[in-house]
GUMI-484088 format. One record per residue (C-alpha): residue number from 1; x, y, z. Coordinates in nm, 3 decimals, always signed. Layout:
SITE   nr        x        y        z
SITE  NUM        X        Y        Z
...
This chain:
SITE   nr        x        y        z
SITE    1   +8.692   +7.415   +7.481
SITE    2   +8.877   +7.171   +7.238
SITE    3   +9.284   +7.082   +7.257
SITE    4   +9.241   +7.299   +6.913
SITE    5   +9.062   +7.586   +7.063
SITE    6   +9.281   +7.598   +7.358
SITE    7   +9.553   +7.633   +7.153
SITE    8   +9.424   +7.877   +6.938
SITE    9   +9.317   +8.095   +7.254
SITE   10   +9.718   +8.080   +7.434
SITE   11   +9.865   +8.174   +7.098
SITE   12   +9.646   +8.475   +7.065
SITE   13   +9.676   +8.593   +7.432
SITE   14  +10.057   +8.560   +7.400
SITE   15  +10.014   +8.734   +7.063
SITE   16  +10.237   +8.438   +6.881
SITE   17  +10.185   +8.360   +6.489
SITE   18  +10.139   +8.030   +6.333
SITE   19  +10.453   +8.076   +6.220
SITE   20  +10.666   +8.192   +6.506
SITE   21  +10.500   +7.940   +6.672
SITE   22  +10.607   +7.689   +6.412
SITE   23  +10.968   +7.772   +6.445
SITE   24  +10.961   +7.782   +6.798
SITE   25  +10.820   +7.406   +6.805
SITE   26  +11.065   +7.311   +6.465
SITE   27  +10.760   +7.164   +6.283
SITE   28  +10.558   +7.274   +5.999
SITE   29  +10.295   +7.610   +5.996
SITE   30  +10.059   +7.351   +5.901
SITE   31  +10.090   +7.140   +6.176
SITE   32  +10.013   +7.414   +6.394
SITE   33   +9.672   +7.495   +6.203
SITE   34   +9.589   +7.157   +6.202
SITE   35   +9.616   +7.094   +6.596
SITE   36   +9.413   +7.447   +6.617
SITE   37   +9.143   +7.296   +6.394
SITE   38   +9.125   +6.980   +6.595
SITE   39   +9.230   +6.745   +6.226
SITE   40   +9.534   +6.660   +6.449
SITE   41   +9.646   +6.652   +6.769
SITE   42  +10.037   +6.712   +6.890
SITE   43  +10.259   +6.441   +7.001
SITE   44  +10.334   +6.384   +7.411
SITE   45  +10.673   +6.560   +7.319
SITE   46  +10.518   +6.848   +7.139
SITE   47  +10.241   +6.905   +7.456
SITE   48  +10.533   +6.917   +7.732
SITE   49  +10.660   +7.190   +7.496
SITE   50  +10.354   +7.361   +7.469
SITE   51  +10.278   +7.318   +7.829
SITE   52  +10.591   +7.506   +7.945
SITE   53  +10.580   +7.758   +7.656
SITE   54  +10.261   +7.855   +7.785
SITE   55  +10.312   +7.833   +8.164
SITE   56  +10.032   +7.559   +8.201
SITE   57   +9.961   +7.177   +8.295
SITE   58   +9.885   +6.921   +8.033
SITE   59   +9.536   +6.867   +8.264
SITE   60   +9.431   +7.197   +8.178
SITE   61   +9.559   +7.209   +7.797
SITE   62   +9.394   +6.853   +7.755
SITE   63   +9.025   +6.852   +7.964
SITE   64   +9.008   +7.257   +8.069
SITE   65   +8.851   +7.524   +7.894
SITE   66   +9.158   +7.753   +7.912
SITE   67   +9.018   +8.053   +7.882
SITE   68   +8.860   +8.026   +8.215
SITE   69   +9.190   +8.041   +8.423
SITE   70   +9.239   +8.373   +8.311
SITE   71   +9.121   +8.695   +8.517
SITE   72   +9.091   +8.948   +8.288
SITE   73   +8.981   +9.205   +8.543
SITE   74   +9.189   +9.316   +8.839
SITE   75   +8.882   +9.383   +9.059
SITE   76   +8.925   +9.043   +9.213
SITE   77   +9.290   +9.001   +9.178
SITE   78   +9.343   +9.323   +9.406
SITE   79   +9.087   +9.244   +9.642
SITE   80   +9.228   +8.904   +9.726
SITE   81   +9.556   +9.014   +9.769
SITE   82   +9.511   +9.335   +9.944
SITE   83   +9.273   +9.115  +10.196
SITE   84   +9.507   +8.814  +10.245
SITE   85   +9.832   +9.108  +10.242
SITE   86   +9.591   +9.250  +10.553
SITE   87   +9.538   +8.936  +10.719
SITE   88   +9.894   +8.786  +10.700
SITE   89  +10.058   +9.079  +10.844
SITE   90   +9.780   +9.055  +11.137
SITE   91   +9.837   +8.693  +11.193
SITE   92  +10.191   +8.803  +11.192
SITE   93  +10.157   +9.113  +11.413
SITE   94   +9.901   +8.929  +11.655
SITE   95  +10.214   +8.688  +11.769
SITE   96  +10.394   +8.948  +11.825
SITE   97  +10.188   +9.178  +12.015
SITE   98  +10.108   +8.895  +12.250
SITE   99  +10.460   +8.825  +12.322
SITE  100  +10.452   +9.233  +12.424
SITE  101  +10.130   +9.205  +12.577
SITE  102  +10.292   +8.879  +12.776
SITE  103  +10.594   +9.113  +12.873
SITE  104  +10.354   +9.384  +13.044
SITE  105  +10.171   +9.138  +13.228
SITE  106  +10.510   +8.987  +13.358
SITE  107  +10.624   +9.335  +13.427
SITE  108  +10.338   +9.410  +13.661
SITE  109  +10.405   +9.081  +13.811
SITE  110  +10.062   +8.890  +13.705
SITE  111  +10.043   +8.523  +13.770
SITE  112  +10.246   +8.381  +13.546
SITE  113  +10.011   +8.156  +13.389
SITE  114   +9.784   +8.411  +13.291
SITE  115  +10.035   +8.582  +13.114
SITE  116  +10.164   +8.267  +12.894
SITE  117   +9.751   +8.216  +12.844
SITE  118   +9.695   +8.540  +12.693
SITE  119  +10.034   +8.474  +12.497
SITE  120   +9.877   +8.139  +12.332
SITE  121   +9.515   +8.288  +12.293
SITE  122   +9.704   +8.558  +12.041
SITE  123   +9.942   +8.297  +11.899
SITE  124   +9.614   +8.028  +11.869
SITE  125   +9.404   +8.335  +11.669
SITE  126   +9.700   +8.392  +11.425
SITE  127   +9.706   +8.047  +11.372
SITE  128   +9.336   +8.039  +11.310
SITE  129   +9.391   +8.351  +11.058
SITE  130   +9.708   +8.168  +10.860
SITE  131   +9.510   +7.860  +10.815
SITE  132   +9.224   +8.019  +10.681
SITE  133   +9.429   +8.274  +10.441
SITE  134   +9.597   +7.985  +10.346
SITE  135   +9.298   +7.812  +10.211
SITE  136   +9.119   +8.092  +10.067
SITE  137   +9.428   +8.161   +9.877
SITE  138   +9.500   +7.832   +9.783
SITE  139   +9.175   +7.765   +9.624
SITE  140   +9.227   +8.141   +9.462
SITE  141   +9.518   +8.021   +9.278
SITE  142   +9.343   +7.714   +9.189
SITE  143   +9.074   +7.917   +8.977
SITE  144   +9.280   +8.194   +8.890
SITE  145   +9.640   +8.023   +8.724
SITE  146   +9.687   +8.307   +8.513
SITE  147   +9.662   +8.636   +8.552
SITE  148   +9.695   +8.902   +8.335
SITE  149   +9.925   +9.224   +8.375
SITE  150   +9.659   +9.461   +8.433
SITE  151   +9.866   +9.720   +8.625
SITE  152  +10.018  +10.007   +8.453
SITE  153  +10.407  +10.137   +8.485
SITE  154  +10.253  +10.462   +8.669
SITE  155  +10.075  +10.229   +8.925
SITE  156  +10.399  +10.057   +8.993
SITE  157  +10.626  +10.331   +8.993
SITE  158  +10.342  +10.481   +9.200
SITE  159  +10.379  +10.175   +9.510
SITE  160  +10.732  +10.176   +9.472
SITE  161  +10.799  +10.523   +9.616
SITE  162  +10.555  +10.472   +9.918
SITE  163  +10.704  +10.085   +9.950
SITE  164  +11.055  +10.263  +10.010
SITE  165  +10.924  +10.523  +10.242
SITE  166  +10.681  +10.221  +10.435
SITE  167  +10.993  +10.018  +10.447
SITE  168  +11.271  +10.276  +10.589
SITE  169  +10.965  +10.365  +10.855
SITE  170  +10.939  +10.004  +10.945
SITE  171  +11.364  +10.025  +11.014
SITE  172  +11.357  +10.349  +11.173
SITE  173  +11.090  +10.190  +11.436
SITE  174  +11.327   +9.838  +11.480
SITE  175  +11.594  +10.083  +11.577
SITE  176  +11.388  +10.319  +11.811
SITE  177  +11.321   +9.961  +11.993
SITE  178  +11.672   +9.852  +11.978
SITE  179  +11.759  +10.214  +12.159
SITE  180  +11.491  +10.165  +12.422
SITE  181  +11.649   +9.847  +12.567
SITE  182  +11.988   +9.986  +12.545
SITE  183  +11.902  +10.342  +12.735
SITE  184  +11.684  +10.153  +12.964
SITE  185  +11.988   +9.898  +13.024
SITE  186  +12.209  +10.166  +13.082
SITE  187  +11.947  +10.370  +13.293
SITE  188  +11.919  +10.021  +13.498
SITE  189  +12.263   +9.933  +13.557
SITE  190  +12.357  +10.295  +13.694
SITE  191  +12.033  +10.316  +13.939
SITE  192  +11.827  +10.114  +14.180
SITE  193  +11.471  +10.117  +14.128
SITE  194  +11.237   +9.994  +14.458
SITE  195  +10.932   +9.912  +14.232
SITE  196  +10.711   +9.623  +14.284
SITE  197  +10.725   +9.628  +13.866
SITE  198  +10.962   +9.441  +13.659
SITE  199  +11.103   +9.699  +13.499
SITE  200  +11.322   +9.477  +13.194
SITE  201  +11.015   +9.287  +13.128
SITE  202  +10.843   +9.635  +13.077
SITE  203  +11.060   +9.773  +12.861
SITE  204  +11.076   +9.490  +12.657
SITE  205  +10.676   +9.476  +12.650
SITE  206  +10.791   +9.827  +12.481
SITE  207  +10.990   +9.710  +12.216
SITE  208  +10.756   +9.468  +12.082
SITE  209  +10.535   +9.662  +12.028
SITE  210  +10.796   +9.874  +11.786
SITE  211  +10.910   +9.555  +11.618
SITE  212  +10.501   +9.456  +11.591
SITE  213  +10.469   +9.777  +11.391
SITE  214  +10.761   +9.710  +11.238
SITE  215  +10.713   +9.348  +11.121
SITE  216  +10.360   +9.433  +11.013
SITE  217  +10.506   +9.712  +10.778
SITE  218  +10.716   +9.460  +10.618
SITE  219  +10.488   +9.201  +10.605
SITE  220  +10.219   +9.376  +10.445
SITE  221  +10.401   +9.618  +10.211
SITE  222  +10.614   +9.289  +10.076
SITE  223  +10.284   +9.089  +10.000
SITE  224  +10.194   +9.394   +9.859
SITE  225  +10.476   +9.422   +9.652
SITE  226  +10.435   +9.103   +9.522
SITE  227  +10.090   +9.224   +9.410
SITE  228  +10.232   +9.382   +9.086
SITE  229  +10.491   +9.093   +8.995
SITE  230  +10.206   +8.921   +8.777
SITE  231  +10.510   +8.717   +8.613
SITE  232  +10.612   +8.579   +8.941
SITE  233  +10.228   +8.506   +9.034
SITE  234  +10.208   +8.311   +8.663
SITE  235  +10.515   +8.102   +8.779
SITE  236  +10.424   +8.046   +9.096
SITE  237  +10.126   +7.826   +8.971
SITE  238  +10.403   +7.646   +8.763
SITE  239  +10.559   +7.386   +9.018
SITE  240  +10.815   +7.324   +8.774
SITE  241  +10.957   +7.710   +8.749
SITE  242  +11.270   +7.826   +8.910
SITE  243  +11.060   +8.093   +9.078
SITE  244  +10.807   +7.813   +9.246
SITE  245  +11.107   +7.607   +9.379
SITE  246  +11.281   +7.912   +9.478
SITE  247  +10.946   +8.073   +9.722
SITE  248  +10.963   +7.704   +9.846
SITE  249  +11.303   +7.695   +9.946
SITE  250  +11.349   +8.036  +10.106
SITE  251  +10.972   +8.036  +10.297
SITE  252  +11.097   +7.698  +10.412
SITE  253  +11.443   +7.774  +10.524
SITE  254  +11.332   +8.143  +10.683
SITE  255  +11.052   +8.028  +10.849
SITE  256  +11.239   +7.756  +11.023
SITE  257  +11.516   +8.049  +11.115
SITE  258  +11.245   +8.287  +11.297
SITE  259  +11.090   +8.016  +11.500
SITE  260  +11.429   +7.915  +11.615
SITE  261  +11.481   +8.267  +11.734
SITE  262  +11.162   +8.272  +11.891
SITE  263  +11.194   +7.920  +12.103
SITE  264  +11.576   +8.110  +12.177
SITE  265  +11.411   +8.439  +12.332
SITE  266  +11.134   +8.229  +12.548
SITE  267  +11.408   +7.999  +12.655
SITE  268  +11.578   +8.339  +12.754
SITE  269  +11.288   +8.438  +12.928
SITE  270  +11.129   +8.135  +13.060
SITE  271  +11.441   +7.973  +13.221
SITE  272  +11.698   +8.256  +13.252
SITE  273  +11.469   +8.573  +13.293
SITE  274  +11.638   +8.724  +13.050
SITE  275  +11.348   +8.946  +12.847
SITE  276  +11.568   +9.243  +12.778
SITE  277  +11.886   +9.251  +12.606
SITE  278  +12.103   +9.031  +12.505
SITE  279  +11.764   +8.774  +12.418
SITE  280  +11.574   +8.995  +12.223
SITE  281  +11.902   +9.033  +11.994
SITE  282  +11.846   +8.705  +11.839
SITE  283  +11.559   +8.849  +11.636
SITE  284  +11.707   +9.109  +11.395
SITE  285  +12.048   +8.867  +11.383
SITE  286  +11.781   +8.604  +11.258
SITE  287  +11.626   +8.847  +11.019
SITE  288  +11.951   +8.918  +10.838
SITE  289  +11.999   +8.573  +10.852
SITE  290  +11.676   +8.526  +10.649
SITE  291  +11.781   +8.778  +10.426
SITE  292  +12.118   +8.668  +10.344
SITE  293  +11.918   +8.314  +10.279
SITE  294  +11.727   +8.458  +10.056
SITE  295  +12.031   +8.701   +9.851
SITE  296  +12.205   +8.300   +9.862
SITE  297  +11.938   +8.141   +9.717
SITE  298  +11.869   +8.398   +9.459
SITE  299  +12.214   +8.405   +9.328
SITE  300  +12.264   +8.014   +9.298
SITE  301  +11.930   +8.022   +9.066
SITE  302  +12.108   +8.286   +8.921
């Protein structure tokens, strides 16, 4: 396609007149049908305004066929995302369930390096599964820039009830964890056990694998969410948007928080021995941390 095509095509698809778009630009209807017909092109000024009008880069208004970044049907769009949604929350839940698996094999007193082996292998295949996510949805973004809202208000309304159901579950099993080690704790502290088993490395092997179900809930069912914010999607592919710098910030910031608590917890259980309570408290207090991040961030942009 043609600058004047292009143009033609963004104003239609954002259902915009010559004229409105004429007064939004302060220039002349004519102008407007002029650039659309290719007799005239717009001034640098007047593409940066078009640009951000119509969430795109000059590369693409100048050299692209426009047209082409749009997916007009959600077949693709929802198979991507459910897939990488799928796959992120694995990555995600494959750490953690090696950190439970490495409790149980502690607990029944393995050799120690086998256990921290097994805990890599799971961290080294979530790795593998992040990096190649990444990419695929990298280069998805790449061809897809702009996506249109295909999904209805019943579809939303639809996720949102199960997302608040998924997401109270995904509590409810964080604090079923949180009331293992503090039972067991108590159970511990009152009786003597003569067990060749480590007992606190047990139950902690236990409460991962609450806060694996847990974290995978949230994980998936927040990607998920994000599925049906095709606004925020659109924005995202526009560097310069509030909501681009704003996903940068917080994944930045929050991501940096959580492996903090984790190098905290294996220092708590590497050096001190400490797998149970108090170490594995440094997880939810870094959670809220995230989220209060992420509540700060939001309300500066605000």
């Amino acid at each position: 396609m043609s600058l004047g095509e292009n143009l033609q095509f963004l104003r239609k698809r954002n259902n915009i007149t010559q004229e409105q778009l004429a007064e939004k630009l302060n220039i002349s209807r004519q102008s407007i049908s002029k650039w659309e017909s290719d007799t005239a092109y717009p001034e640098m000024d007047k593409l940066l305004q078009l640009s951000e009008l119509y969430k795109c880069s000059m590369d693409d208004l100048l050299k692209k066929d426009i047209s082409t970044l749009y997916v007009e049907d959600k077949t693709d769009y929802d198979s991507h995302i459910n897939t990488f949604s799928r796959m992120i929350a694995l990555g995600v839940g494959l750490i953690l369930f090696g950190l439970s698996v490495n409790n149980f094999l502690y607990g029944i007193n393995i050799n120690t390096n086998i256990a921290d082996a097994v805990f890599f292998a799971f961290i080294i295949i979530a790795v593998a599964i992040f990096v190649v996510m990444g990419m695929r949805h990298d280069q998805f973004k790449e061809k897809n820039k702009i996506i249109e809202d295909f999904y209805t208000e019943e579809e939303k309304d639809a996720f949102n009830k199960k997302f608040s159901v998924f997401i109270a579950t995904g509590i409810v099993l964080i604090l079923i964890g949180v009331l293992i080690i503090m039972c067991s704790d108590s159970v511990l502290s009152e009786n003597t056990f003569n067990t060749a088993y480590d007992i606190d490395a047990l139950v902690s092997g236990v409460f991962f694998l609450f806060i694996t179900a847990a974290v995978y809930i949230f994980v998936y069912f927040g990607l998920q969410k994000g599925k049906y914010n095709i606004k925020e999607y659109n924005d995202m592919n526009d560097k310069k948007s509030e909501a681009y710098k704003k996903a940068n910030l917080t994944g930045t910031i929050c991501g940096c928080l959580m492996m903090i608590a984790t190098i905290i917890y294996l220092i708590c259980g590497f050096v001190f021995g400490e797998w149970g309570m108090p170490s594995v408290v440094v997880f939810p207090v870094f959670g809220i941390g995230c989220g209060i991040v992420s509540i700060i961030i939001d309300a500066k942009n605000k």
